[in-house]
Each structure stands twice: as C-alpha cells, then as structure tokens.
Backbone as numpy.savetxt, mean C-alpha at the origin, in Angstrom:
# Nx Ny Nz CAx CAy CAz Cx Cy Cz
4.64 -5.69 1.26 4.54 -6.46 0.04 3.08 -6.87 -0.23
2.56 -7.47 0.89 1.13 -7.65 0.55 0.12 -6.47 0.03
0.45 -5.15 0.63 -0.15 -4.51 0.07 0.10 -3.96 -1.19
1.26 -4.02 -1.81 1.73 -3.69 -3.60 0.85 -5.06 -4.36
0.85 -6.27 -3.34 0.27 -7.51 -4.30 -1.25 -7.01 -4.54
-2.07 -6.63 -3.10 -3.40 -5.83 -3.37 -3.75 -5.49 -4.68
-2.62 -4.03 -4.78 -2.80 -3.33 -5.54 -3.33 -4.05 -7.09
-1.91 -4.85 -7.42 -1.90 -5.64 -8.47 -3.17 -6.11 -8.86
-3.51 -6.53 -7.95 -4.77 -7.02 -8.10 -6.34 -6.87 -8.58
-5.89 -5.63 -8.63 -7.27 -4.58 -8.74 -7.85 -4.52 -9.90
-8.80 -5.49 -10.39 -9.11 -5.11 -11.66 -9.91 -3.90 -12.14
-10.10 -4.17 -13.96 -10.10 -2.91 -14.55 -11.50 -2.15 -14.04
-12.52 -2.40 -13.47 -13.48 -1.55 -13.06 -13.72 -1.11 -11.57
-12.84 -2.36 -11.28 -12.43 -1.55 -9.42 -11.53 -0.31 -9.70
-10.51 -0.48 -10.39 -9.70 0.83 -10.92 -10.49 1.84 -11.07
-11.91 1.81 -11.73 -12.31 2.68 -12.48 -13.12 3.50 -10.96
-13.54 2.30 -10.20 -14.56 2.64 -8.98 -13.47 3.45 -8.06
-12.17 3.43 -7.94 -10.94 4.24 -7.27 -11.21 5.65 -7.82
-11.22 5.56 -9.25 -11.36 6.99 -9.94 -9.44 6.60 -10.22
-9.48 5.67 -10.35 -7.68 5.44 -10.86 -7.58 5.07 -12.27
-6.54 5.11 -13.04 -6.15 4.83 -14.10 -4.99 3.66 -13.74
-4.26 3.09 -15.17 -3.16 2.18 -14.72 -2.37 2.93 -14.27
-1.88 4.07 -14.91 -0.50 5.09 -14.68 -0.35 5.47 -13.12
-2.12 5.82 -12.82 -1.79 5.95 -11.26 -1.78 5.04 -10.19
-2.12 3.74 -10.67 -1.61 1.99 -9.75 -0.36 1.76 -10.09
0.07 2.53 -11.21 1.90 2.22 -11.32 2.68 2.82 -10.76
1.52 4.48 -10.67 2.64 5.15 -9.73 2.79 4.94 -7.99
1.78 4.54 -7.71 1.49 4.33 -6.34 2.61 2.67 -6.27
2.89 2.04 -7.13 3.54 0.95 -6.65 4.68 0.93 -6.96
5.23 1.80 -7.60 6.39 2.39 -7.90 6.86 2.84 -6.02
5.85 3.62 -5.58 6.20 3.91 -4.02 6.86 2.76 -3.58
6.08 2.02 -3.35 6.29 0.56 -2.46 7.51 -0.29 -3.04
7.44 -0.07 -4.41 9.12 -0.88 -4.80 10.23 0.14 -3.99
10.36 1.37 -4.44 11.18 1.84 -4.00 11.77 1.77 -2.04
10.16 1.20 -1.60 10.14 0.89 -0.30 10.80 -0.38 0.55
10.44 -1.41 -0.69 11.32 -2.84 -0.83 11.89 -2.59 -0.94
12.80 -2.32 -1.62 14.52 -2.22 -2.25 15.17 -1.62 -0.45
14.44 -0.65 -0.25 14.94 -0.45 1.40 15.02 -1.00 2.01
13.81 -1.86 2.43 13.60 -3.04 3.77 14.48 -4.40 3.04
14.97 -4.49 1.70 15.60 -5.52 1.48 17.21 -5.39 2.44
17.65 -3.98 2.94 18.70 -4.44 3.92 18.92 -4.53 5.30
17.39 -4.83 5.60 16.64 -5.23 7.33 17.00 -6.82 7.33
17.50 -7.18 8.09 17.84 -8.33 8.27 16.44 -9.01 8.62
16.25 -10.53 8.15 15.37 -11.13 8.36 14.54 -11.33 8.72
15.40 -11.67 10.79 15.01 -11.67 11.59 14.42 -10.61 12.30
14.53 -9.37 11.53 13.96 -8.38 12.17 12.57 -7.36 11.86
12.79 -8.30 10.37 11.81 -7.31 9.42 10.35 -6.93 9.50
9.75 -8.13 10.01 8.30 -8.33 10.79 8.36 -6.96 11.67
8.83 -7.06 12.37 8.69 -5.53 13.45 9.36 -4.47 13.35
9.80 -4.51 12.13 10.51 -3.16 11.39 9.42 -2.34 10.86
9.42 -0.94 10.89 8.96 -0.30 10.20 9.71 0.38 9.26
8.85 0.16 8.01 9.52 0.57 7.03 8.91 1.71 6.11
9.98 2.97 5.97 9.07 4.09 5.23 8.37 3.97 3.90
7.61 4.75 3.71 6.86 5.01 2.33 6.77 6.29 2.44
8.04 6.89 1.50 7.51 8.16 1.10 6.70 8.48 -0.40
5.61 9.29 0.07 4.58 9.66 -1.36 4.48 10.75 -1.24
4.30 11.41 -2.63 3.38 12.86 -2.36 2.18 12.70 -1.96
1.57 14.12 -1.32 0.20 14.02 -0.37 -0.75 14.00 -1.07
-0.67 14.06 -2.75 -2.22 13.74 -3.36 -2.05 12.18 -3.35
-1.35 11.59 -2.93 -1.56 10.18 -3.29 -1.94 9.42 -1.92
-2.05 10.39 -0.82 -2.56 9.48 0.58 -3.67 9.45 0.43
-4.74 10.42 -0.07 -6.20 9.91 0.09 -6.72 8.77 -0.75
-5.80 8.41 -2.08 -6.30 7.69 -2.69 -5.89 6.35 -2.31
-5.05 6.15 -1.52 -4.31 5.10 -0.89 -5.29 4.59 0.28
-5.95 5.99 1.07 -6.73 5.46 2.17 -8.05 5.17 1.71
-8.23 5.66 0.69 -9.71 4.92 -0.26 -9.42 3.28 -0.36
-8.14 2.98 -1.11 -7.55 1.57 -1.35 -7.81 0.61 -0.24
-7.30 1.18 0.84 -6.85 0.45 2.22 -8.27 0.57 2.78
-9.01 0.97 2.40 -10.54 0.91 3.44 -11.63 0.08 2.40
-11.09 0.11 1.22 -12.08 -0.40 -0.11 -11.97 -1.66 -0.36
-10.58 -1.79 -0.75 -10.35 -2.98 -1.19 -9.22 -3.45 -0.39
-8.18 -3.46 0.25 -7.25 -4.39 0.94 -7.61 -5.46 1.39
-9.06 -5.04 2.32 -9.83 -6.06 3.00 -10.07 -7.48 1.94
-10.40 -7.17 0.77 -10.83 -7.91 0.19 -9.59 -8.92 -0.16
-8.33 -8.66 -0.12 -7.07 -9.35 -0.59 -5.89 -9.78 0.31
-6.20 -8.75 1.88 -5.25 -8.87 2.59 -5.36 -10.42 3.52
-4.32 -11.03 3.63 -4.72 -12.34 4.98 -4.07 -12.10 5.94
-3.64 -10.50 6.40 -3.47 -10.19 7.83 -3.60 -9.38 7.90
-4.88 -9.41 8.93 -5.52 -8.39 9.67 -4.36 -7.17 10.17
-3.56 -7.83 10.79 -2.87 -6.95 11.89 -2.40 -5.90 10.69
-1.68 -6.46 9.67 -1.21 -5.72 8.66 -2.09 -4.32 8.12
-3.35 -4.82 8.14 -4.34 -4.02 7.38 -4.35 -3.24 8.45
-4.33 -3.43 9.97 -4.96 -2.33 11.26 -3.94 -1.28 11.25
-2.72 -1.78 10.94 -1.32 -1.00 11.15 -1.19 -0.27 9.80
-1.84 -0.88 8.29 -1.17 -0.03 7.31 -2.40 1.44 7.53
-3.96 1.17 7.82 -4.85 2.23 7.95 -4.72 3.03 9.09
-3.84 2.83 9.90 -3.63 3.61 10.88 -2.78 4.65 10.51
-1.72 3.98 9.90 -0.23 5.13 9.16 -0.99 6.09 8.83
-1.66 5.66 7.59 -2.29 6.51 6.33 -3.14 7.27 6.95
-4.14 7.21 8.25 -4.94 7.82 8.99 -4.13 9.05 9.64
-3.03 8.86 10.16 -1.86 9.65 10.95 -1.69 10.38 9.96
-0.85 9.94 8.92 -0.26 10.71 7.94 -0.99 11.91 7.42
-2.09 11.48 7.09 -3.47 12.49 6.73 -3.57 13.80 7.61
C-alpha cells in the first residue's frame, strides 16, 4: 500500500523525469489494486509477513525499479519495506 501511496504522489514533473505519463502511473497502480483486493483475504494477523504477488508485464519492471530507487525513498517511512520491495524488482529483472 505504501508503495501505490508513493506512486500517487508523484508530481507532474517527477512524472515527466520517470519518462511517465498519467496513463502509465494508472497503469502501474492498477497492478497494486488488483494486488490489494488479494491480500485483502490474508488475515490480519498475518499480513505483515505475507508476501503478496504483483503480477506486471516485463516492460513495466524497469520503470518500477527506476520508481523504487528514485523516488520511494523520498515517500516511504519503512525502510525495511523499501529493502524488500527493491530486492523483488531486482530478482524479478
């Protein structure tokens, strides 16, 4: 979640510094809803140490690991979150 809030966040000339448009911050968070709606039937107590998928097409990981190395830092307030989401996206790659 924190990282779809990131996203949100991104104003219009950081967008532009991504090389993103809105359509493609909608489509990339379109991922992550569809990702919520999943982890919404992880029980509570478990969800912190759940991993939960994100499936994307593969033109959309590099621009994601641009995101997560550019700007997350700038919005995220957990670290651990940020070490674990650039690691995925590093793997995934």
């Amino acid at each position: 979640m924190e990282f779809a809030l990131a996203l949100l966040s991104v104003p219009p000339d950081e967008l532009e510094a991504l090389d993103w448009s809105f359509a493609d911050r909608k489509r990339l968070l379109d991922h992550f809803l569809r990702s919520g709606k999943a982890a919404q039937r992880i029980s509570r107590d478990v969800l912190a140490q759940s991993p939960i998928t994100l499936r994307l097409p593969r033109r959309d990981l590099a621009p994601l690991q641009r995101f997560a190395r550019r700007e997350l830092p700038k919005a995220a307030s957990n670290a651990a979150m940020l070490d674990r989401v650039i690691r995925v996206l590093d793997e995934a790659a």
